[in-house]
N, C-alpha and C positions, 0 to 999 in steps of 0.2 A: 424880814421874818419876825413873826414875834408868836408867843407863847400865853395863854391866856388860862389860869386857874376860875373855875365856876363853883360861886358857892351861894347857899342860900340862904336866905336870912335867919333861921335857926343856926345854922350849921353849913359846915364844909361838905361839899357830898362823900358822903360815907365811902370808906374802899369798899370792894368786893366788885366795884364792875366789872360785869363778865360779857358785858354786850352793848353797842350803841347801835341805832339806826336811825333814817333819816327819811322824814315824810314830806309828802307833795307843798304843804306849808310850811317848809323850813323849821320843822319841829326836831328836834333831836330827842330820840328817846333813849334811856339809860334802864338798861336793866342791873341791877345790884342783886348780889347774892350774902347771906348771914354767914355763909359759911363757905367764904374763898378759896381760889385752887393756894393760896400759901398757905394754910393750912392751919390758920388764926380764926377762929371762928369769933364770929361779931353779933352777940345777942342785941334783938330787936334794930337790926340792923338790915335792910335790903328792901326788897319792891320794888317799883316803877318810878323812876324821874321823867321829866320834860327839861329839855332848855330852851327855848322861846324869845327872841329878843333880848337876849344875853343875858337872859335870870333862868335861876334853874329851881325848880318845885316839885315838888312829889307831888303823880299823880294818883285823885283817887279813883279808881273806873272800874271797882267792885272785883275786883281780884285778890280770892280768897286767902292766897297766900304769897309771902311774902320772899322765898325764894325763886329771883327769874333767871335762865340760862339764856333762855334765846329771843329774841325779835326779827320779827320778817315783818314788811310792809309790802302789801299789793299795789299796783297800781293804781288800784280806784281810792287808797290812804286806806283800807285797814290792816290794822295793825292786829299780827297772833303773836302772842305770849308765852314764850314754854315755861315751864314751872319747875319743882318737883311733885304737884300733883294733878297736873293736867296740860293743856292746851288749849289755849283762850282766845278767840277774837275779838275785834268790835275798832270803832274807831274814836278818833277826841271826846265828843261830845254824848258819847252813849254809852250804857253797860254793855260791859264784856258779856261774851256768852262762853260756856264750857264747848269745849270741842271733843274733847281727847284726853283719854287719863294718864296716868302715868308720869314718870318724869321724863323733860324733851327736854334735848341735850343742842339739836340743833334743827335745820329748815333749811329747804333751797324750792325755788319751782324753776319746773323743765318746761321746754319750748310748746307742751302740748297745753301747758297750764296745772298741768297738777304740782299735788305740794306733798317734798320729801322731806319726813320729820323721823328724824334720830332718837330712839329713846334706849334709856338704861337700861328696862328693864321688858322692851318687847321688840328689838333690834330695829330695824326699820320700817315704814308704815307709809302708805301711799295713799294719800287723799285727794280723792276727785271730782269738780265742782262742778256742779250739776247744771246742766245752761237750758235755760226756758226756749 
């Protein structure tokens, strides 16, 4: 067994993760929040990481804000984003798009395919993908 701290070359990854997932490319994503459930709050502190081949980088992929609660990865690798003021898609190499406002606390998809997203402030929300 062993134990493995990632950091990046600026910087250690900042506390506040509140969330990792894992995509079809062996991507690990880190979501970081400025203001963690211990109750420290971390100015200019949070957003989106990547770890990659065992270096870890903040991603840039146009998301406006900088506290993420949640990560869910589809099967086809994209990746949604909760926030505290929305809900984001898109995958590695493209802009995110806005989904959903609010803050999302969390995300699952049920066997029919749709996606359950938790939010603070409009209890739960059922998203259903439209198939050509």
């Amino acid at each position: 067994n062993k134990w493995t701290t990632f950091q990046s070359n600026e910087q250690e990854c900042p506390d506040g993760v509140v969330d990792l997932a894992a995509d079809m490319n062996n991507t690990i994503w880190i979501g970081l929040s400025g203001n963690p459930p211990n109750g420290k709050i971390i100015p200019r502190i949070g957003g989106l990481y990547t770890i990659k081949n065992n270096k870890i980088a903040k991603a840039n992929l146009s998301i406006p804000y900088e506290d993420i609660f949640d990560l869910y990865i589809e099967d086809d690798n994209t990746v949604w984003v909760g926030t505290s003021v929305g809900f984001y898609s898109g995958q590695f190499s493209e802009q995110f798009k806005f989904r959903y406002g609010g803050s999302i606390f969390s995300s699952c998809k049920d066997q029919k395919g749709n996606l359950w997203i938790g939010t603070n402030d409009n209890g739960i929300v059922k998203y259903k993908k439209w198939k050509n």
